[in-house]
C-alpha positions in Angstrom: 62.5 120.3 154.1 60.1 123.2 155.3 61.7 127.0 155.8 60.4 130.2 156.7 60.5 132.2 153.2 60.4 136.0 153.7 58.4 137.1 151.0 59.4 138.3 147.9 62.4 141.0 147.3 60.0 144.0 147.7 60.4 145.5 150.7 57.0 146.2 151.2 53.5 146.9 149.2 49.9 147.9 150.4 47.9 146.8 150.8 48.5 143.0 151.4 52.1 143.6 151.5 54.8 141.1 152.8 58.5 141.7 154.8 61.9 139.7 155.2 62.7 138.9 158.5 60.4 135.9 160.8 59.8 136.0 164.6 62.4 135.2 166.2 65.3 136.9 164.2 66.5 139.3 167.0 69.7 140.9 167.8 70.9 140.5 171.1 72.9 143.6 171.6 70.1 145.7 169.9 66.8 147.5 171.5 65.2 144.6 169.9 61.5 143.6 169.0 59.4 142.4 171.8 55.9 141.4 171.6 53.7 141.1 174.7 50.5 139.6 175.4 48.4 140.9 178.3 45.4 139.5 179.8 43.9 139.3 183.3 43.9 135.2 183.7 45.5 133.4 186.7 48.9 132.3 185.7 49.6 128.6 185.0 52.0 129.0 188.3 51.6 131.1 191.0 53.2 132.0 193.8 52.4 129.9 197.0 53.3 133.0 199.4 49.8 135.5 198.8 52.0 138.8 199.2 54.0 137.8 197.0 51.8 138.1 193.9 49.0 140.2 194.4 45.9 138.8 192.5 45.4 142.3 191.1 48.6 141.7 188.9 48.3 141.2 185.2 49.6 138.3 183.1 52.1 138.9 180.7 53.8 136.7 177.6 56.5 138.0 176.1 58.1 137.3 173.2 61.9 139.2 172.9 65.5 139.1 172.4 68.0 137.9 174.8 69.5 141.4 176.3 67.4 143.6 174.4 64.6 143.5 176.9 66.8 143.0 179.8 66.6 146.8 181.0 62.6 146.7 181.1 62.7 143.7 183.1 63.9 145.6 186.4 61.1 148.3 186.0 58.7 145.3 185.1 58.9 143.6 188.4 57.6 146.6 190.3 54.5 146.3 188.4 54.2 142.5 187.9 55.8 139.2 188.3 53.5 137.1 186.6 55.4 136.6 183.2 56.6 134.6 181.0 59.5 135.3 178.7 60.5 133.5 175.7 63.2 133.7 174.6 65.4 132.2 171.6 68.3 129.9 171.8 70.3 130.7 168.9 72.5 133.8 170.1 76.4 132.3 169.3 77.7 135.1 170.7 80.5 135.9 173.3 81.3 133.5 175.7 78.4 131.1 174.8 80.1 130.7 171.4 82.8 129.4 173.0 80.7 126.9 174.9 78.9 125.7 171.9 81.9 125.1 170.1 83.9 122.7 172.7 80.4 121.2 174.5 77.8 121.4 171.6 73.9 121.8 173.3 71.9 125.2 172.8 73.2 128.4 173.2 71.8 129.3 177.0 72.9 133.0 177.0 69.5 135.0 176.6 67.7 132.8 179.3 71.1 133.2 182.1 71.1 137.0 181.4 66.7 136.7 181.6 66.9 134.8 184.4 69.7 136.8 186.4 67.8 140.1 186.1 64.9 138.2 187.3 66.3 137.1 190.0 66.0 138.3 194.0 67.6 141.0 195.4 66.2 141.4 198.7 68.7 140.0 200.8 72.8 140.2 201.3 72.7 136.6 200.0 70.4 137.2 197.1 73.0 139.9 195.9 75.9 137.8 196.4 74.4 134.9 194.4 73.3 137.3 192.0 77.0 138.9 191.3 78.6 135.3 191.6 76.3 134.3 188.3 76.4 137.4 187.0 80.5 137.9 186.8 82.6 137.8 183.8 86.0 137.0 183.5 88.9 139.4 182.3 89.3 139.3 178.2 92.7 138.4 179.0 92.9 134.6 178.7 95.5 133.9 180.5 93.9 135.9 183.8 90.5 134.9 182.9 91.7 130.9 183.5 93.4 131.8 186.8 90.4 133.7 187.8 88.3 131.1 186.6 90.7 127.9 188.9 90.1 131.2 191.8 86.5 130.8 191.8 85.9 126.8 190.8 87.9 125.7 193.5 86.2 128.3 195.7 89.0 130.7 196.6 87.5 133.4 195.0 86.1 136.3 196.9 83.3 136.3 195.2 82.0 133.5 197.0 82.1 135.6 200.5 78.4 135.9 201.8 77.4 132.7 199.9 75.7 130.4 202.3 77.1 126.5 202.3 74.3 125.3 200.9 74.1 127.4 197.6 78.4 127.6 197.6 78.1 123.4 197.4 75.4 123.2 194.7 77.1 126.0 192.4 80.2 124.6 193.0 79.2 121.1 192.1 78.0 122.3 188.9 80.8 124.5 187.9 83.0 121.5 188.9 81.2 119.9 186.7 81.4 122.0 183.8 85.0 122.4 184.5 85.3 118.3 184.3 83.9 118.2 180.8 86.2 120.7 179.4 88.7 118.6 180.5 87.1 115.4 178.8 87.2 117.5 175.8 90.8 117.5 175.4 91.5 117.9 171.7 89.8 121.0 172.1 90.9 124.2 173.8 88.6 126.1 175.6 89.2 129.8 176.2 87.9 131.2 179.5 88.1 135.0 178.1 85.2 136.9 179.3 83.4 133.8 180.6 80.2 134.0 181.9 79.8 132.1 185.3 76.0 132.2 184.9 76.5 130.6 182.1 79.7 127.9 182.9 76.7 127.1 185.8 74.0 127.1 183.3 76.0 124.8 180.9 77.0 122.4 183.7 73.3 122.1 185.1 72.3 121.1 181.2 74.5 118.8 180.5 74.4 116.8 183.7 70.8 116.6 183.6 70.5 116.2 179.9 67.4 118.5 179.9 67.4 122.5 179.2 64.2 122.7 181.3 66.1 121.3 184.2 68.9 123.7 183.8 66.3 126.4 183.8 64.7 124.9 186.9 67.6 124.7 188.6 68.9 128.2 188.2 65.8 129.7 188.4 66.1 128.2 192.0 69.3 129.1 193.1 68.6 132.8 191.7 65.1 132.7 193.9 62.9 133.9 190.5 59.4 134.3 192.0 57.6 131.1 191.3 54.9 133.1 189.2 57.4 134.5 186.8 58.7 131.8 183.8 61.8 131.7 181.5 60.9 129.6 178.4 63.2 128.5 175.8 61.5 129.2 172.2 62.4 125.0 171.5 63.3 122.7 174.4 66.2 121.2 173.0 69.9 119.3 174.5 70.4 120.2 170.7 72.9 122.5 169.0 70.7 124.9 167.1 72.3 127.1 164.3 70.2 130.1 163.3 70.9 130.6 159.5 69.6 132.3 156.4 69.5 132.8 152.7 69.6 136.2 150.8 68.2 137.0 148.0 71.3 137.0 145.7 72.0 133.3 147.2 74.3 134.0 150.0 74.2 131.5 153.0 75.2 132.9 156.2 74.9 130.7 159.1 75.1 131.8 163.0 72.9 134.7 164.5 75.9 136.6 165.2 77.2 136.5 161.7 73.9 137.8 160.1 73.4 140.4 163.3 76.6 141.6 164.6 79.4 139.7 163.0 82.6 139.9 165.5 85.0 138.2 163.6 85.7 136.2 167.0 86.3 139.4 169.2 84.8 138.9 173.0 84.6 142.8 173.1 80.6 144.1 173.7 79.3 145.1 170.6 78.7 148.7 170.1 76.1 149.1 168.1 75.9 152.6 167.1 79.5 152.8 166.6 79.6 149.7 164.5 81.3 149.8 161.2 80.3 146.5 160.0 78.4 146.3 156.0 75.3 146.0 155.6 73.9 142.7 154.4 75.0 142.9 151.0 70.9 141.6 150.2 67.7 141.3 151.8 66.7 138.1 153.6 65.3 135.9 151.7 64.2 132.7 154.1 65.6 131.6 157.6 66.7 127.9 159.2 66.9 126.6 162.3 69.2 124.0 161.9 69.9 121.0 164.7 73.1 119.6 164.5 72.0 116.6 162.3 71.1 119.2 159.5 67.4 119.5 160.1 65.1 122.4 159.6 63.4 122.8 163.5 61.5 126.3 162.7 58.2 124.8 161.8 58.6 123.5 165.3 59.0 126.8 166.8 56.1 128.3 164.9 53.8 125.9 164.7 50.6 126.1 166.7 52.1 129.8 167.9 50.0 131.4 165.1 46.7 129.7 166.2 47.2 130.3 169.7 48.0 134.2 169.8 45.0 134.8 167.1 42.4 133.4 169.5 43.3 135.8 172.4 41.1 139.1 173.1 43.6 140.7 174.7 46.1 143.5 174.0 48.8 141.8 171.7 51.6 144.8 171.9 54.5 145.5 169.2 57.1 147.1 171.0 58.8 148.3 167.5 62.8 148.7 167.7 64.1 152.3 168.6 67.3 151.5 166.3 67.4 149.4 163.1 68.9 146.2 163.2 71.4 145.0 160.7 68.8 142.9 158.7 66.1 145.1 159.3 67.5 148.5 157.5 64.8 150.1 155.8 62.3 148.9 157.5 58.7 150.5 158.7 56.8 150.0 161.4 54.4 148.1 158.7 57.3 145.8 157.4 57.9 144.5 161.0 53.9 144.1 161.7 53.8 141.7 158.3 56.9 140.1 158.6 55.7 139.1 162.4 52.0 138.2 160.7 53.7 136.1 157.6 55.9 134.1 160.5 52.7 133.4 162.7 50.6 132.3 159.4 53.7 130.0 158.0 52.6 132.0 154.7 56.3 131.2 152.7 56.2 127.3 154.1 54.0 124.3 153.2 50.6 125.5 151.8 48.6 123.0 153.6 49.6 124.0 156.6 49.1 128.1 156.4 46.9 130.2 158.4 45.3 133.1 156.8 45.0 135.4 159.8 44.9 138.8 159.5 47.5 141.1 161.6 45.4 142.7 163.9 44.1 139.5 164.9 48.7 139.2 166.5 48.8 142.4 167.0 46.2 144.9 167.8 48.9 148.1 169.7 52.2 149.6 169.1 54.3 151.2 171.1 56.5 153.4 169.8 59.7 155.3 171.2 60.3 158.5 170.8 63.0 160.0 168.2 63.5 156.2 167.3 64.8 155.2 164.0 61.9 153.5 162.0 59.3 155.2 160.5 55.5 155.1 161.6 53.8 154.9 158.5 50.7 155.1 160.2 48.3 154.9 157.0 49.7 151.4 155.6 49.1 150.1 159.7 45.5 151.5 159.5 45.5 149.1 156.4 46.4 146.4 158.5 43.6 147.2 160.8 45.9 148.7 163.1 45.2 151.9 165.0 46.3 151.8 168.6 49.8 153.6 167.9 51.2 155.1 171.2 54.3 156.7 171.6 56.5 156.1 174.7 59.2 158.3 176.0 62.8 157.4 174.6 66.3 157.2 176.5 69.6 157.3 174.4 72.0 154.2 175.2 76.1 155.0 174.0 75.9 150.8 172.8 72.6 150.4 171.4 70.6 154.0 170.2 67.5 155.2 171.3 65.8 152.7 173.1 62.8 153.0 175.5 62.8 154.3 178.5 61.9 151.9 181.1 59.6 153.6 183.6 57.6 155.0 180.8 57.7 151.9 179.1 56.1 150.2 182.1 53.7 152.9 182.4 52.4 152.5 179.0 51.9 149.0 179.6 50.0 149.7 182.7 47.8 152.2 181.2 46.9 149.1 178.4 46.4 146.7 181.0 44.0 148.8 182.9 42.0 149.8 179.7 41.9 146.1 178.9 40.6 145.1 182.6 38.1 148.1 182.6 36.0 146.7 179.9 35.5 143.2 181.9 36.4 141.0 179.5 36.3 137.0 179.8 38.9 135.7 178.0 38.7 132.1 177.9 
């Protein structure tokens, strides 16, 4: 069986040194790691309305965390809808825990909350859509599964300025959901601070059988501009577990449990006022475990590496304001090689290995201000790294110091017109 290793127990060396955590390992509640491609080529699908997407607008792929990148995303649309996100389906957190457990199938959490900020706003409907998919239920269970019955059987208020068309198809799929929950009746479910983006997003998947279809469908009913794509890191009906070993041999199995372990609270986590342990080791090696017990991560990274390294473009770190649970300690160097020994498969078969260097994934940092991890800007020159550019930082109550989003978008802007100034083909 292939796994990611980490790299040895060293946290880091020069100048060939390695780190302990593979891309994707990202904390949803956190100001987490995103990296972002930019070039200037025509997007795979564009919009078939001309004002919609200006031809002027850049291309971006990014790479991120489920919420963590969620506040950019706003700001990002006034600058450019052609983008595609990819995003991880391993977050077992809040309500999609709950969904997992009684309904198996991915967990579809990071691409609802992606694709809701994503989605239109322009018009009274668009909004009322928007806070129908986007509403949670109370953490009381007993008033969450009344409010839930409300809003099913389409008594809720919620509904009011929801045309006919889109009430019929969310309620058929919420219907829907609701049905197999009841076809799963030696298990409980527990409506407490449901998602109905995601009780939709569920019951679109499994009716279809397809993940893709689910994200079709919602990115529909949301209106997401036609030019702007949600992509699941593996397209999978499958139950993916996220786990990983430690150095001193401890398992722990379920993103949340190596991130932000709850110990089944629905409450949001608070990330700077958490009082839960540090790992008690460093990461050793990651799994991405299907439900039959197989390894899928050398299907997430395979071909990734190759792909990424043959792009002139800017290829931009958008390093963490706040450490991450299983990232304390780290530099901005650590995350740069942990991100290069994912993309090169260095710790997996050795036939199958690249040898790429990490400029050749990542070429620009951005860093926010007053953030957490250190800049050693001398070990990233040794990794051929020198475009180092800090960005202007807000303070979240939740999460730290994160970026702020105008500025964030600004510094992007300014890369993307450096990058178009010098004409280059990228083919």
């Amino acid at each position: 069986m292939a796994h990611s290793w980490l790299g040895p127990p060293a946290l880091c060396k020069t100048p060939g040194f390695h780190c302990q955590i593979p891309l994707p390992l990202s904390s949803c509640r956190s100001p987490s790691m995103a990296t972002s491609s930019i070039s200037n080529l025509n997007h795979c699908h564009s919009s078939s309305n001309p004002n919609h997407s200006p031809p002027s607008q850049p291309s971006l792929l990014v790479f991120s965390g489920g919420t963590a990148f969620n506040g950019v995303v706003e700001e990002l649309k006034n600058f450019t809808t052609r983008v595609a996100h990819v995003l991880p389906v391993s977050d077992d957190g809040g309500s999609t825990a709950e969904i997992v457990r009684v309904l198996g199938g991915p967990a579809v959490g990071d691409i609802r909350s992606r694709c809701l900020r994503l989605s239109d706003e322009s018009t009274s409907e668009a909004l009322a859509v928007r806070t129908l998919l986007g509403h949670r239920l109370p953490l009381d269970a007993r008033q969450a599964k009344l409010e839930w019955y409300d809003i099913v059987e389409g008594e809720h208020s919620l509904w009011k300025g929801v045309s006919k068309p889109y009430r019929e198809t969310i309620r058929a799929f919420l219907a829907y959901f609701q049905n197999q929950i009841l076809r799963h009746s030696d298990e409980s479910f527990c409506f407490s601070n449901g998602s109905i983006g995601n009780f939709f997003f569920a019951g679109a998947r499994i009716f279809f059988q397809s993940l893709d279809a689910a994200i079709f469908l919602f990115s529909r009913v949301s209106d997401i501009p036609s030019e702007s794509l949600v992509l699941p890191v593996i397209s999978t009906n499958d139950r993916l577990t996220l786990g990983c070993e430690l150095w001193d041999g401890t398992i722990i199995r379920g993103q949340n449990e190596i991130s932000h372990p709850t110990k089944g609270s629905m409450e949001p986590v608070n990330k700077v006022n958490s009082l839960v342990p540090g790992l008690p080791s460093r990461i050793k090696r990651v799994f991405y475990m299907s439900s039959e017990g197989q390894n899928l991560l050398h299907e997430v990274l395979i071909g990734i590496g190759e792909i990424i390294s043959s792009r002139s473009c800017p290829k931009v770190l958008l390093l963490n304001g706040t450490y991450d649970r299983e990232t304390t300690g780290f530099s901005a160097s650590c995350f740069v090689a942990a991100i290069t020994d994912a993309l090169n498969r260095t710790w997996g078969n050795p036939h199958n290995c690249l040898k790429n260097l990490a400029n050749q994934y990542i070429n620009t940092i951005l860093v926010p201000k007053d953030g957490e991890i250190p800049v050693d800007v001398q070990r990233l020159a040794a990794q051929g790294i020198f475009d180092v550019i800090p960005v202007n930082s807000i303070l979240d109550p939740s999460v730290g110091v994160m970026f702020d989003p105008k500025s964030l978008i600004h510094a992007l802007a300014a890369l993307a017109g450096r990058y178009e100034s010098k004409n280059v083909t990228v083919v």
